[in-house]
C-alpha positions in Angstrom: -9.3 -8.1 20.6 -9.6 -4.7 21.6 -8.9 -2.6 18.5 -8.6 -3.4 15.3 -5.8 -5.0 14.3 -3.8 -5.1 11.1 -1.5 -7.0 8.9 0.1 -7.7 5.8 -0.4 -10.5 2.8 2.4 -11.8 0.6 3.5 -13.5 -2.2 6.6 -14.9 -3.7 7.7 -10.9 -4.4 8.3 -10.6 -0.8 10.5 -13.5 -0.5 11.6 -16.5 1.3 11.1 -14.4 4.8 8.3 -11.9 3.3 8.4 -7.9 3.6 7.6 -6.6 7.4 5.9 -3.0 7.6 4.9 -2.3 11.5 6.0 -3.8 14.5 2.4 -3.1 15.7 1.0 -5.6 12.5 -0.4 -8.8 13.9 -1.1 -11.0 11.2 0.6 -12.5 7.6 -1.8 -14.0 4.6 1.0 -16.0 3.0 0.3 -17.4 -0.6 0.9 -21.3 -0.9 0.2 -21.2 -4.9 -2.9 -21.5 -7.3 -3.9 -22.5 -10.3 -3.8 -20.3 -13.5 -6.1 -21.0 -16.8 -5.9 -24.8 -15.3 -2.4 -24.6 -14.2 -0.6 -25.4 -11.1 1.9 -23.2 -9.6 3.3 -23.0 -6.2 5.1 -20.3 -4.3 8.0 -21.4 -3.7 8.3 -19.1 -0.9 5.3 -20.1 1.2 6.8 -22.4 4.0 9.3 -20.2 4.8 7.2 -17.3 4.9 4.4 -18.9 7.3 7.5 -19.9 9.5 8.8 -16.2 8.8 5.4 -14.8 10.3 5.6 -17.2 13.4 8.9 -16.3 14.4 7.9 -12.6 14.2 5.5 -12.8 15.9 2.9 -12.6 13.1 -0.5 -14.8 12.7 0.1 -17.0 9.6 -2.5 -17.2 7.2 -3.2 -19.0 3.6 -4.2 -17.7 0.5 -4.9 -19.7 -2.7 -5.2 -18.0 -6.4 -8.4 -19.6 -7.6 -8.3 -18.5 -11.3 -11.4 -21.4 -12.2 -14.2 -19.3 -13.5 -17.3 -21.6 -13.1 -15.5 -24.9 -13.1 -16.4 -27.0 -10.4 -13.7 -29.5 -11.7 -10.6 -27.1 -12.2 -11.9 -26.0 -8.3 -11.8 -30.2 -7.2 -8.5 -30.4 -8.4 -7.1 -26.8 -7.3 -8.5 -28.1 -3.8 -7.0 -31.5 -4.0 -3.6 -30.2 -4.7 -3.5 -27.2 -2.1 -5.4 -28.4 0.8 -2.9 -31.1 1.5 0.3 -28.5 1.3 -1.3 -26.0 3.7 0.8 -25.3 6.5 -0.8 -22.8 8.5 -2.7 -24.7 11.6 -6.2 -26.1 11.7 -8.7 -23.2 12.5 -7.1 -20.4 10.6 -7.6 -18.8 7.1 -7.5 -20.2 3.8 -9.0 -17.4 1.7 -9.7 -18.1 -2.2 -8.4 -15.2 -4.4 -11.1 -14.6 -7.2 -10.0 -12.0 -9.4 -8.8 -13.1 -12.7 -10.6 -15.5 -15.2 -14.3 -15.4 -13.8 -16.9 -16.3 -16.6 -20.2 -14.7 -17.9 -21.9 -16.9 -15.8 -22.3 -15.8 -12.7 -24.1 -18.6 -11.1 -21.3 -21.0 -12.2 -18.9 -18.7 -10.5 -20.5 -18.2 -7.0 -21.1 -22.2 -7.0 -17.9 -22.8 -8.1 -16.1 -20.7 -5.2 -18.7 -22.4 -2.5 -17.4 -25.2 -3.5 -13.9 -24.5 -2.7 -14.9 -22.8 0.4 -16.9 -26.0 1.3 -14.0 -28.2 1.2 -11.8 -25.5 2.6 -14.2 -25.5 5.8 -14.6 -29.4 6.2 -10.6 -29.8 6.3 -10.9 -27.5 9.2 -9.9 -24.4 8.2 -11.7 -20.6 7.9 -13.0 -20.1 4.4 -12.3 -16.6 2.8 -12.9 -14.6 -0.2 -10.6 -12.5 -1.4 -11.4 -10.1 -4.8 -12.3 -6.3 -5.4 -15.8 -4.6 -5.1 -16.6 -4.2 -8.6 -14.7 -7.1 -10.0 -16.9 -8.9 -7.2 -20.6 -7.3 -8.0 -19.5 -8.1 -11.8 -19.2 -11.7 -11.5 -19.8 -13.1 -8.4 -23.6 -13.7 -6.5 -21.4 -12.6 -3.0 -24.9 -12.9 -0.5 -25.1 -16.2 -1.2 -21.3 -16.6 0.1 -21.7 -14.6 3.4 -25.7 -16.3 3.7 -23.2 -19.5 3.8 -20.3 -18.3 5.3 -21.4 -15.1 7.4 -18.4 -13.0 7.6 -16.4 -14.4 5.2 -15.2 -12.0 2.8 -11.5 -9.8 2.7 -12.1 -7.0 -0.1 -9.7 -4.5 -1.4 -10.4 -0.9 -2.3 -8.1 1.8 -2.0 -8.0 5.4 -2.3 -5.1 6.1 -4.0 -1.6 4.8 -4.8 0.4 6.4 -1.9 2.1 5.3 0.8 -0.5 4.8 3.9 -0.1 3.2 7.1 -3.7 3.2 8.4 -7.2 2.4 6.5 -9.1 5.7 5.5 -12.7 4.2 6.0 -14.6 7.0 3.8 -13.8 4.2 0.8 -14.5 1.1 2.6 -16.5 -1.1 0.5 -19.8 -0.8 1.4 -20.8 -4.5 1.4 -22.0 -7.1 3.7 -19.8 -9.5 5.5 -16.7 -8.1 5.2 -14.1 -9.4 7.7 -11.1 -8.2 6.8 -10.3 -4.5 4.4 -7.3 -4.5 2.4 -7.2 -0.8 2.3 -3.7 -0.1 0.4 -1.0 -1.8 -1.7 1.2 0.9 -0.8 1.2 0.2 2.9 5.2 1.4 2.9 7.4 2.8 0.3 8.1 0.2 -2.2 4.2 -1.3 -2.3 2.9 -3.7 0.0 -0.6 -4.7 1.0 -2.3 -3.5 3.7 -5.3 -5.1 5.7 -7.2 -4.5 9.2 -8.9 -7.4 10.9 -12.2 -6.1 11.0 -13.6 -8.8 13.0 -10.8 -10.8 15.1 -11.1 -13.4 12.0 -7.6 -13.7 12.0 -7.2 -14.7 15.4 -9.1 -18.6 14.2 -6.1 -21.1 14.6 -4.6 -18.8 17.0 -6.8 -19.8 20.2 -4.1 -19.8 23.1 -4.8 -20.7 26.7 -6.0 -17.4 28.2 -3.0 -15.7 30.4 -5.1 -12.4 31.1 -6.2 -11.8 34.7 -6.9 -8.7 36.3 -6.8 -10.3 39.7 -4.2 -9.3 42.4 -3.1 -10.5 46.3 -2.6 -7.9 48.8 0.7 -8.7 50.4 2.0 -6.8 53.6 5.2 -7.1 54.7 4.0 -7.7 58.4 1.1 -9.8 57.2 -1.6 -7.3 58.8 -3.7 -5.3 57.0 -2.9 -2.6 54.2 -4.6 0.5 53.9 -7.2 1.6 51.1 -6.8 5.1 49.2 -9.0 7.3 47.3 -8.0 8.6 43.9 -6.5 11.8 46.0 -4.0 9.5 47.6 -5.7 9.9 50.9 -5.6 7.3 53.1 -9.3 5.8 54.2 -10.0 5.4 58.3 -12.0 2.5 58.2 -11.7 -0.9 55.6 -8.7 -1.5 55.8 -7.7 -5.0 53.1 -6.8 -8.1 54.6 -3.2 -9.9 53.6 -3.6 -12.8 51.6 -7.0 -11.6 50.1 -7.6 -11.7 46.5 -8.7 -8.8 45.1 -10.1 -8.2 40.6 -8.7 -4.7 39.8 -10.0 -3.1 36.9 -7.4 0.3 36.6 -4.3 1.5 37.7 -3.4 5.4 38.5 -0.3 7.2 40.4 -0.4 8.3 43.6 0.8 11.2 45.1 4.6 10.1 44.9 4.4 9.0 41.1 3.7 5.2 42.5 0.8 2.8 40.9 -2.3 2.3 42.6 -4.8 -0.6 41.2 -8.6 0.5 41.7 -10.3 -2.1 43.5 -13.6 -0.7 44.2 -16.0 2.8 43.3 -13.2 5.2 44.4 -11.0 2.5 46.5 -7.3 1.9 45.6 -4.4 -0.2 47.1 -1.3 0.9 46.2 1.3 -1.7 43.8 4.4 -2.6 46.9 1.3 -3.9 49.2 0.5 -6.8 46.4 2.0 -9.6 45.2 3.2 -7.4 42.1 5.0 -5.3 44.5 8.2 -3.8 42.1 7.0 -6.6 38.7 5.4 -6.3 35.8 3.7 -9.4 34.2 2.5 -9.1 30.8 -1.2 -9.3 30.8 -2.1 -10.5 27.2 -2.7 -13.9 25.8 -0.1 -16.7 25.6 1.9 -17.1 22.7 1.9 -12.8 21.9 3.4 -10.4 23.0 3.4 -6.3 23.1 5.2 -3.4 22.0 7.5 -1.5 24.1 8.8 2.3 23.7 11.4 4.3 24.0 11.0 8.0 25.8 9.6 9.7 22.8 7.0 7.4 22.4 8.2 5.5 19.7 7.0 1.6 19.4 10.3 -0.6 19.5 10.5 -3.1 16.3 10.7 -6.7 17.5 10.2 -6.1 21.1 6.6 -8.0 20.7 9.0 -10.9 20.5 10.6 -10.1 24.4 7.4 -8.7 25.8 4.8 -12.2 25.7 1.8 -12.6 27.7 2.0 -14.1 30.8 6.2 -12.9 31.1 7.0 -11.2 34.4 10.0 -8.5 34.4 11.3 -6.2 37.5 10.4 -2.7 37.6 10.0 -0.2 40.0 6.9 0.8 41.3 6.8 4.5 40.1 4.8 5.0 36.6 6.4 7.3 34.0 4.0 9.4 31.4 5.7 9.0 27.5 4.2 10.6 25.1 1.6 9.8 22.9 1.6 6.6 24.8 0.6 7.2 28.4 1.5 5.7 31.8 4.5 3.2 31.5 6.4 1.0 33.4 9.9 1.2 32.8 11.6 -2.3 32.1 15.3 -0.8 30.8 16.8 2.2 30.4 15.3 2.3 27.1 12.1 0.5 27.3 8.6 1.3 28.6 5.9 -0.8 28.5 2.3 0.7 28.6 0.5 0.0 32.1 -2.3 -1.3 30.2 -0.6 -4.3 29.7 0.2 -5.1 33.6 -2.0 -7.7 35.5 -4.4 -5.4 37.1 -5.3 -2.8 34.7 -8.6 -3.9 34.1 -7.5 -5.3 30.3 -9.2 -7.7 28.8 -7.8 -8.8 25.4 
């Protein structure tokens, strides 16, 4: 992960196939249910929403209300019940929403949420938990969590009520171990919440067979050697590259005639129709995911993470073209541009 990444959670208020905000959002915290003053009650929603998230794309994530104050019993049986039902896979999140019903005690509390966390981690899952700051420093003894469970904990705080797409970081929560901010309820009109991976947590369950190379074959037409090129475009007498040899590229530029060029060395370039990638574009990014496309303004195209997944090849021409706000692009459709960082080659590493 390269950048930090962001998502949404939901509930049954977002319905059978949950509320979608940005086609650059990654993952989906989906609640299966919870138990309230010693009560069971599922979302009914929660299946479809985790299969929702997975066909968009998304990350699916769990998320249980754990209204048990500083019963260890009421947290057995919430456990027993939920861990069972869980439909996200083995590896990812199963955070335990603590923000209602907590007791005086506060030693009670914290044990009782380890516990949960406990059994949440020995069934193979991540353990989170979820609450506010201040309800947190009120009733919960949080470093023993994260002295547990480093990294462990996805706290809200937001600056206001309006709609906002990104996290303003001037009221992060100032606490250890956060992993993932929820930074709005009002991530679009209408409410939703809002949360940024802070860590690449949300990538555990999600561990695909690694499709990213940066590694390239120079291919000649005649099979003799191709000629290297300085940034300038200008042609080098001597070192010429051998067909058939493999070569790790780490950036791509334009030449002279608007074509790509993969860097190859300090100042050394071979231009993109003497390698095997000669007029293709495959999608260099982890199996299973995909990346946005644009259209000429610059604008990211919803779904098209679903078309564009890593390790997919597509025929372009070899000329680059610069859309704004985006950069150097290879041009897939009349109406689609994908961003040469994605391109075998470019030096990206996930």
């Amino acid at each position: 992960m390269t950048e930090r990444e962001q998502g949404v959670d939901w509930s049954k208020f977002q319905g059978n196939n949950g509320v979608f905000a940005y086609p650059t959002d990654k993952f989906a915290i989906c609640q299966i249910g919870g138990t309230y003053g010693g009560s069971f009650v599922d979302q009914s929603t929660y299946n479809n929403q985790v299969q929702s998230a997975g066909n968009h794309g998304l990350r699916a994530h769990t998320y249980i209300w754990y209204q048990v104050g500083n019963s260890k019993q009421l947290a057995k049986s919430c456990l027993d019940y939920y861990l069972p039902r869980i439909k996200t896979p083995k590896g990812s999140i199963v955070a335990l929403d603590y923000e209602d019903g907590a007791s005086a005690d506060i030693t009670g509390n914290t044990e009782a949420i380890l516990y949960g966390m406990r059994r949440i981690n020995d069934a193979g899952y991540t353990p989170m938990y979820y609450s506010y700051k201040p309800y947190t420093l009120k009733n919960v003894d949080y470093k023993r969590i994260i002295a547990e469970f480093p990294n462990s904990l996805w706290i809200a705080e937001y600056p206001d009520y309006n709609v906002r797409s990104k996290p303003d970081y001037d009221y992060f929560p100032s606490m250890d171990g956060v992993a993932i901010f929820q930074f709005t309820s009002m991530y679009i009109a209408g409410g939703l919440d809002g949360n940024v991976d802070l860590t690449g947590i949300t990538y555990n369950g999600y561990k695909q067979a690694n499709t990213i190379s940066n590694v390239l074959t120079v291919k000649t037409g005649n099979g003799n050697p191709t000629t290297m090129f300085n940034s300038k475009s200008e042609a080098y007498a001597t070192t010429p590259l051998i067909n058939d040899t493999k070569w790790k590229a780490d950036g791509i530029i334009v030449d002279k005639d608007g074509e790509a060029m993969f860097k190859v060395g300090n100042n050394s370039y071979v231009r993109q129709d003497c390698t095997n990638l000669n007029d293709l574009l495959v999608i260099n990014y982890p199996a299973d995911y995909g990346v946005n496309a644009y259209d000429g303004k610059g604008n990211a195209i919803k779904d098209s993470n679903l078309k564009f997944k890593g390790g997919s090849k597509w025929k372009v021409d070899n000329k680059l073209t610069d859309i704004p706000n985006v950069g150097l692009c290879y041009q897939v459709s009349t109406t689609e541009y994908v961003p040469v960082k994605y391109q075998v080659g470019s030096g990206f590493k996930g």
